[in-house]
C-alpha positions as CSV (number, residue, x, y, z in Angstrom):
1,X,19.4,-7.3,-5.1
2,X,17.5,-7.3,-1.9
3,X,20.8,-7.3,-0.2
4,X,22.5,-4.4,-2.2
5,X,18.9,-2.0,-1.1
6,X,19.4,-2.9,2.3
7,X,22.5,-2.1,2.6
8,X,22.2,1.2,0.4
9,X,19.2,1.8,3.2
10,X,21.8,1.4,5.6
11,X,23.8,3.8,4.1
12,X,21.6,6.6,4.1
13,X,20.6,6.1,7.3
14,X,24.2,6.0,9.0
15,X,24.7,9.5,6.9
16,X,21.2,10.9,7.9
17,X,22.1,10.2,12.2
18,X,25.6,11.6,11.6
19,X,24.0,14.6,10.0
20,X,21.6,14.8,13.1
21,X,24.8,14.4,15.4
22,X,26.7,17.2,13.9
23,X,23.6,19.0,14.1
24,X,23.1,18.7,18.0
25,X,26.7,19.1,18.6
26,X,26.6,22.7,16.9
27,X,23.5,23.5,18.4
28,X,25.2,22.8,22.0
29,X,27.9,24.8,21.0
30,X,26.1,27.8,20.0
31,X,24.8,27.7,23.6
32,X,28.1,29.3,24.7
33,X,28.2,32.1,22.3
34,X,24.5,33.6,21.5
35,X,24.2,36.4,23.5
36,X,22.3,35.5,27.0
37,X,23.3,31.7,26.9
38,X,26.1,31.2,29.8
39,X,26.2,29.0,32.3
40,X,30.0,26.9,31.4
41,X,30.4,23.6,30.5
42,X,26.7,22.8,31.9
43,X,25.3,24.9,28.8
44,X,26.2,22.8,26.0
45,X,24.9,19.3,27.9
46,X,21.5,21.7,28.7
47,X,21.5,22.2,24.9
48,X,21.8,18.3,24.0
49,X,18.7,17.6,26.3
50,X,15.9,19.9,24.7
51,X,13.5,19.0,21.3
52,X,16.6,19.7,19.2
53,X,17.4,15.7,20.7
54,X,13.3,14.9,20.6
55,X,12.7,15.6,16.8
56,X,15.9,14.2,15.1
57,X,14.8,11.0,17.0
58,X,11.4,11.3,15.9
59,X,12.4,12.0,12.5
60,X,15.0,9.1,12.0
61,X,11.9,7.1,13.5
62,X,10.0,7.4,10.2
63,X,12.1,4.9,8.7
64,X,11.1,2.4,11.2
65,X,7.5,3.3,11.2
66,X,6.8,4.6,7.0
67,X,2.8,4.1,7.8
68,X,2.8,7.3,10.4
69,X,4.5,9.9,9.1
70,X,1.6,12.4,9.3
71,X,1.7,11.4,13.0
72,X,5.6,12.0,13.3
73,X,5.6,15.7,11.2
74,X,2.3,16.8,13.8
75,X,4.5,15.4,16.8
76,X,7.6,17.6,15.5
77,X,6.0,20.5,14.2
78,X,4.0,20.7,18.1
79,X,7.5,19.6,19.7
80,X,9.1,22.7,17.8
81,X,6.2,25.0,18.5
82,X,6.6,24.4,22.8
83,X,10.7,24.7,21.9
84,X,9.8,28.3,20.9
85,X,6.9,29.1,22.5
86,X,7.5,27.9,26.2
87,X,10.7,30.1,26.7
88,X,9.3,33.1,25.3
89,X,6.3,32.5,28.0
90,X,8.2,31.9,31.0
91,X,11.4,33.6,30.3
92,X,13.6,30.8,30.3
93,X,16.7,29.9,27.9
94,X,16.0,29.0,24.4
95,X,17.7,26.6,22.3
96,X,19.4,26.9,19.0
97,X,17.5,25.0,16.2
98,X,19.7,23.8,13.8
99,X,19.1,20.0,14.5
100,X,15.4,20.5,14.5
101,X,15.4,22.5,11.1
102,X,17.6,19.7,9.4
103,X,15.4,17.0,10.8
104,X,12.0,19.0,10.4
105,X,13.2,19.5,6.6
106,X,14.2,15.6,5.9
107,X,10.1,14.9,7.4
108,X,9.0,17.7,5.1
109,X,10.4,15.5,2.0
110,X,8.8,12.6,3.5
111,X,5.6,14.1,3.7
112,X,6.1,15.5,0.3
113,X,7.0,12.1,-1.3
114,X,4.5,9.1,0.9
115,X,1.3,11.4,2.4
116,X,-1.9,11.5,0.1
117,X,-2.2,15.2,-1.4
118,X,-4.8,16.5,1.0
119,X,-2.4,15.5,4.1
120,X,1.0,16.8,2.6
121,X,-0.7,20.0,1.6
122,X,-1.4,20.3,5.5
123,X,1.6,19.0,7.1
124,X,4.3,20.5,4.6
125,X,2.7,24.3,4.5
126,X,2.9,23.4,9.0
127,X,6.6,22.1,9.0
128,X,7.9,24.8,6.8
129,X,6.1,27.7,9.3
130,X,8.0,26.4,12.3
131,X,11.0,25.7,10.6
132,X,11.2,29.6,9.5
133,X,9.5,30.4,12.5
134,X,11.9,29.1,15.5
135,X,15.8,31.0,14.3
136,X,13.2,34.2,14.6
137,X,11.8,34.0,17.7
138,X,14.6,32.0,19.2
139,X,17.4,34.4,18.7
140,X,15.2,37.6,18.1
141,X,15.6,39.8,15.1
142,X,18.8,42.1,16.4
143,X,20.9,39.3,16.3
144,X,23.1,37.8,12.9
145,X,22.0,34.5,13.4
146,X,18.0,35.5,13.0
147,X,19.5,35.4,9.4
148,X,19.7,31.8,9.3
149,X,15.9,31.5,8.5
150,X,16.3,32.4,5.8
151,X,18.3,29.7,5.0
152,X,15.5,27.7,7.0
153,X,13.1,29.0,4.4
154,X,15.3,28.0,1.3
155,X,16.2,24.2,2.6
156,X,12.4,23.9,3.9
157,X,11.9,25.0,-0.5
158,X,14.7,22.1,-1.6
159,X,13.3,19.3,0.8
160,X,9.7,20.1,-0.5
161,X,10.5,19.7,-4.0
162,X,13.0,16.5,-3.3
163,X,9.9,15.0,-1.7
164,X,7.6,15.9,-5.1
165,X,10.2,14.8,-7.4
166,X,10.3,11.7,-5.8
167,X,6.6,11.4,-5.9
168,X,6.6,12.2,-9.3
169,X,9.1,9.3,-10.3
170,X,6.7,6.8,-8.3
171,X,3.8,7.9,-9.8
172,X,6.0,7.1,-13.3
173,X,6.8,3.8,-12.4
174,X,3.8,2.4,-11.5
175,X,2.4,4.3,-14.5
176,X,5.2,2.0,-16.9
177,X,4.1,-1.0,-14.6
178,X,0.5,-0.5,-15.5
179,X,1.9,0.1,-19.5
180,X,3.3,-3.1,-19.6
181,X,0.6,-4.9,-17.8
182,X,-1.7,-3.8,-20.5
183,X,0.4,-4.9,-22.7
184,X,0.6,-7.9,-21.7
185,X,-2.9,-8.4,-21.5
186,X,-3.5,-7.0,-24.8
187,X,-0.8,-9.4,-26.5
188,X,-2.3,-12.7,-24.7
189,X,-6.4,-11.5,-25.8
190,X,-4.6,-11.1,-29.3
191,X,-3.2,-14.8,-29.2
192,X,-6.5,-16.4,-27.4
193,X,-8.0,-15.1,-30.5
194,X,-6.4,-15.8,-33.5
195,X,-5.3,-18.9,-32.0
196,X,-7.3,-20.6,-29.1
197,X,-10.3,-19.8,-30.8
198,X,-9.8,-20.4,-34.4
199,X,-8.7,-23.7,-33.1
200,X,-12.1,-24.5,-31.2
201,X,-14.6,-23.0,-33.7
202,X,-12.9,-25.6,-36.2
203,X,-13.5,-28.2,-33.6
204,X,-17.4,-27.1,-33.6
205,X,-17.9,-26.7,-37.5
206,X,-16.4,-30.3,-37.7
207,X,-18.4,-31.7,-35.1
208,X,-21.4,-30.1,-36.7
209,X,-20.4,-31.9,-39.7
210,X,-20.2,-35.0,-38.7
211,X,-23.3,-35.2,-36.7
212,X,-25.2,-34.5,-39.7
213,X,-23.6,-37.0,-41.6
214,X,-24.6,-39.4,-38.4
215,X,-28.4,-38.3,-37.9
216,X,-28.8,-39.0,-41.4
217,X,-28.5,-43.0,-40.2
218,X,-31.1,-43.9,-38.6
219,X,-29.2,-46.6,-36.4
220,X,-26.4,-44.0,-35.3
221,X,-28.4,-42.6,-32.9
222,X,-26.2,-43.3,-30.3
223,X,-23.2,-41.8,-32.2
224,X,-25.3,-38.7,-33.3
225,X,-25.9,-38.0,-29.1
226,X,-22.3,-38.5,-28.4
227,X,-21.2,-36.0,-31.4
228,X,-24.0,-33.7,-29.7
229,X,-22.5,-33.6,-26.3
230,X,-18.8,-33.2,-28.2
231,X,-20.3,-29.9,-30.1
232,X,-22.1,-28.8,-26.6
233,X,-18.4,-29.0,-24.9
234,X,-16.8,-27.1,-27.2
235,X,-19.6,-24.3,-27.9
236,X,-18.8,-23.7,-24.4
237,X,-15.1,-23.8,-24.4
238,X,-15.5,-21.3,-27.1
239,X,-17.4,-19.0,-25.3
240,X,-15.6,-19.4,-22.4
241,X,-12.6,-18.3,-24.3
242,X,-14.3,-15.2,-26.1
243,X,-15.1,-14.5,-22.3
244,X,-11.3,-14.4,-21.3
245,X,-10.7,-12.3,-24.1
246,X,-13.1,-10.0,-22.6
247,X,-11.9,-9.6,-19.3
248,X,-8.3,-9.5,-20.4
249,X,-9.0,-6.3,-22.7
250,X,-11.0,-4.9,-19.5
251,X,-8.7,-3.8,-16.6
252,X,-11.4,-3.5,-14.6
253,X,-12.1,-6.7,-11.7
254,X,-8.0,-7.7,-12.6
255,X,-5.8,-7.1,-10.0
256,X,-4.4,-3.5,-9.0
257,X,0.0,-3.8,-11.0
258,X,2.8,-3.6,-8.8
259,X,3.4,-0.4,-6.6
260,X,-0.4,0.0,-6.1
261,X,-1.1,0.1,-2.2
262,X,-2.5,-2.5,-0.4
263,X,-5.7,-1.0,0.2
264,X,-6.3,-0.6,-3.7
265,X,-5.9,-4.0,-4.0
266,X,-8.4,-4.7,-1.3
267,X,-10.9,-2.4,-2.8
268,X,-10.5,-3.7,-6.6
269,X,-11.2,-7.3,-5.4
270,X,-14.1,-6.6,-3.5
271,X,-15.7,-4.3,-6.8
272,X,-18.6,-2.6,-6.3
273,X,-20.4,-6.4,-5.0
274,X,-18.9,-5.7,-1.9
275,X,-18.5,-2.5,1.2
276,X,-14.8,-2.3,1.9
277,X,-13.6,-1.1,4.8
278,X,-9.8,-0.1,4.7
279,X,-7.8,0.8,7.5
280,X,-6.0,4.4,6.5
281,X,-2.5,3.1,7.0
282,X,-3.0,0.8,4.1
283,X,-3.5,3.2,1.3
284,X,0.4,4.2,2.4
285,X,1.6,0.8,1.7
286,X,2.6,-0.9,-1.2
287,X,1.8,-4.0,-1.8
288,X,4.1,-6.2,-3.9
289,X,2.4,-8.2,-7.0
290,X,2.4,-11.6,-5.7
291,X,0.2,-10.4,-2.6
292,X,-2.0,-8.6,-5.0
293,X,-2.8,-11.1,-7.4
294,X,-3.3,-13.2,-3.9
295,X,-5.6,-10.7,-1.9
296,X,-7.6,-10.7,-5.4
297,X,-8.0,-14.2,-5.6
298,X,-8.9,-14.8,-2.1
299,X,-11.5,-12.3,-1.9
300,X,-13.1,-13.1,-5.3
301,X,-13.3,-16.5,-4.8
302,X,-14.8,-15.7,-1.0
303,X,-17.6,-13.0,-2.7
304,X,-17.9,-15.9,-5.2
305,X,-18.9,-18.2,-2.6
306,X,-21.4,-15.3,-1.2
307,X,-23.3,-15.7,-4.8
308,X,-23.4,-19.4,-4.7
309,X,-24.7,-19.9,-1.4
310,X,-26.3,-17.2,0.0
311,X,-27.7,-15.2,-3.2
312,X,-30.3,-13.0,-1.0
313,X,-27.5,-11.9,1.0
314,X,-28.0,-7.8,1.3
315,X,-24.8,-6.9,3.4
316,X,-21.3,-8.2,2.3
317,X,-18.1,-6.4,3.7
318,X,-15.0,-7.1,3.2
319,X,-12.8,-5.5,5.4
320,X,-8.6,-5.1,6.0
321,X,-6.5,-4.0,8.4
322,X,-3.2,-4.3,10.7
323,X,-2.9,-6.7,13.5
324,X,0.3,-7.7,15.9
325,X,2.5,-7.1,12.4
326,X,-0.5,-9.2,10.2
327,X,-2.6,-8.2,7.6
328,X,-6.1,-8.9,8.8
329,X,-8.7,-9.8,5.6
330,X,-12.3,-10.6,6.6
331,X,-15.2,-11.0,4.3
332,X,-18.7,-10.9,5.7
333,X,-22.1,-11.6,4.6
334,X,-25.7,-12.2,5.9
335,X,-28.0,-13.9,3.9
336,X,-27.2,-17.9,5.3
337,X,-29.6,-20.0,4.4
338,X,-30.3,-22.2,7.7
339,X,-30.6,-25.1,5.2
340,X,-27.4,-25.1,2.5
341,X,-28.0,-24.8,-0.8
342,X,-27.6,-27.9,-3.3
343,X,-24.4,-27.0,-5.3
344,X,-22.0,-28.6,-7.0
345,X,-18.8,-29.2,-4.7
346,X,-16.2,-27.2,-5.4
347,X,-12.4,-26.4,-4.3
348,X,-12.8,-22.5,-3.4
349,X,-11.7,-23.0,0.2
350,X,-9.1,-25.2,-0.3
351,X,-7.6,-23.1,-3.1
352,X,-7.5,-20.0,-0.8
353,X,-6.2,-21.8,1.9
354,X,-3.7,-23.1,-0.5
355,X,-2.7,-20.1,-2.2
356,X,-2.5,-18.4,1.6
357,X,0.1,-20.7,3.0
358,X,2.7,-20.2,0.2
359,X,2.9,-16.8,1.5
360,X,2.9,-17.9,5.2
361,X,-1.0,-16.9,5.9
362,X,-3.6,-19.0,7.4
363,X,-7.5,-19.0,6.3
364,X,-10.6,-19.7,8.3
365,X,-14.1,-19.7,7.8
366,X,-16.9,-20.3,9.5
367,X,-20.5,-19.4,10.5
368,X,-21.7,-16.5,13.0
369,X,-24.3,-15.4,15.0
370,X,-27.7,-13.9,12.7
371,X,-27.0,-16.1,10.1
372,X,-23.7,-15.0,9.0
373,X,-20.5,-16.1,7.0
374,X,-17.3,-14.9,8.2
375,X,-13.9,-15.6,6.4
376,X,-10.8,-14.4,7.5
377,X,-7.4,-14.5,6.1
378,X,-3.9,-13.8,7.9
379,X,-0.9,-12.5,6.6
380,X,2.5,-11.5,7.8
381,X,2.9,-8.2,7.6
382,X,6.8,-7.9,8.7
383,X,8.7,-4.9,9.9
384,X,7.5,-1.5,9.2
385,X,11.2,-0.2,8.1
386,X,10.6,-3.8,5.2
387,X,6.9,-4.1,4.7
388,X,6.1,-8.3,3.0
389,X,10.6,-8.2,2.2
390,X,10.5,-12.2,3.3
391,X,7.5,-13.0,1.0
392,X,8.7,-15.7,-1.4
393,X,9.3,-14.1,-5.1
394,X,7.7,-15.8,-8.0
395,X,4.3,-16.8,-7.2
């Protein structure tokens, strides 16, 4: 399946640059004929190198770089502002923008589909203005091809609502994903309860039973303490159950279902125990389950760790961000005791660590300076067009 979306990415991509190409080629073209373009077979080359080449580059670009479109639509919407304002300033030859109204509109959809509201209700309203914007100044209103922005303003109108649809039908999804993980959760609380802890509160009536058959011997004492301890255990197997139950029917402090970003993720772990600091660029990313349900362990267990060992700590951040194509997670705390605290050894580390390298991450952790923890976790991030694609599936 991974295979048949690549390809089909492929696709789309091969049809979006031959678009773009026809796109250049007519604007070069229309060099020869609008009124005041000469100058022979120099004119169509002239028309080639001008931003009708500089934002179908910047455009197809998004695919390789999803995180930064808002930087790519300001980049073309300033490129196609200079294309139209610079000529008119200094007299020189202007260009004909079809390529950059195609391209403009294909960012516009973009925007329209990945940005967070506030930013697409910027960028979108500032794409569509140029767009409509350059055939008008550009050719000047006594000519027939000033007519064409109108169809500028009627394809900047389809790519817009393309891009919302699209939205929309993510927004679905990972609505149905969170359905079914409630579900899910629902149906297992459900079977925990009529069946995990029917089973142990038999086990504790039974035990209570026999213990008072035992006490009432007064040489069974030792088999009255061992009956005690056997009741103790599975008091607290019970409640530990009827615990599980109760986080199960909560969604809150599970992780974030598939098609949540990465920086959700990040900020459910850390709760409200924790200050998160989230680089921007990963609230545009989503973040497949298996790294969820990983970022969530790893931080819980490492805020876990915070509570066990340094209980007056008063600042504890966890922070994440993009490195050199990683994904950078740090927890921090104050709060270290200069002498350790006596506690029951544990596995924490050598679970995260653990749970870390099946994805291809390292862990460390380690003091600081002013009696600080730091622990810091490292995952591939892979390539921007492909974000996590060579994570194993399954975990």
């Amino acid at each position: 399946m991974r295979g048949t979306g690549a390809r089909a990415r492929r696709g789309m991509l091969g049809t979006e640059i031959a678009v773009l190409a026809a796109a250049m080629v007519a604007d070069a073209l229309l060099v020869l004929r609008v009124p005041g373009h000469g100058g022979g077979w120099a004119a169509p080359l002239g028309g080639l190198v001008s931003t009708g080449t500089a934002v179908p580059v910047l455009v197809v670009l998004r695919r390789r770089f999803p995180r930064h479109i808002g930087v790519l639509g300001s980049a073309v919407a300033a490129l196609s502002v200079l294309g139209t304002v610079v000529p008119i300033v200094t007299g020189a030859r202007s260009q004909p923008p079809i390529a950059e109204i195609l391209a403009t509109g294909l960012l516009t959809a973009a925007a329209g589909r990945k940005l967070e509201p506030k930013r697409a209700a910027a960028l979108a309203p500032a794409l569509g203005v140029v767009m409509i914007a350059a055939p008008l100044l550009r050719y000047g209103s006594d000519v027939p091809e000033a007519l064409s922005a109108v169809a500028a303003a009627a394809y900047w109108g389809a790519c817009l609502g393309v891009g919302l649809i699209l939205r929309a039908a993510d927004g679905r999804e990972r609505d149905a994903l969170e359905r079914v993980r409630g579900q899910e959760r629902l149906q297992l609380a459900r079977e925990l309860h009529d069946l995990v802890s029917h089973h142990v509160s038999g086990i504790v009536v039974r035990v209570q039973a026999a213990r008072a058959i035992t006490e009432a011997k007064t040489d069974e004492d030792d088999h009255a303490a061992v009956y005690r301890e056997i009741e103790e255990a599975g008091s607290a197997a019970l409640a530990a159950a009827r615990r599980l139950v109760g986080m199960l029917r909560d969604t809150e402090g599970v992780p974030p279902p598939a098609g949540a970003v990465l920086g959700d993720a990040v900020r459910a772990a850390a709760g409200s125990f924790a200050r998160a600091d989230i680089a921007e660029e990963l609230d545009q990313l989503p973040v497949p389950a298996q790294l969820a349900t990983t970022i969530h362990r790893v931080v819980t267990e490492a805020l876990t760790n915070v509570r066990r060992h340094a209980p007056a700590a008063a600042d504890v951040a966890v922070s994440a961000r993009v490195e050199a194509d990683e994904l950078v997670l740090e927890i921090r705390n104050d709060g270290v005791p200069a002498t350790p605290l006596p506690s029951p050894g544990g596995f924490g580390i050598i679970g995260m660590t653990e749970r870390l390298a099946m994805l291809g991450g390292i862990l460390t952790a380690g003091p600081e300076a002013g009696s600080r923890w730091r622990v810091a976790a490292r995952l591939p991030l892979g390539g921007e067009d492909a974000p996590f694609e060579t994570l194993p599936r399954g975990i």
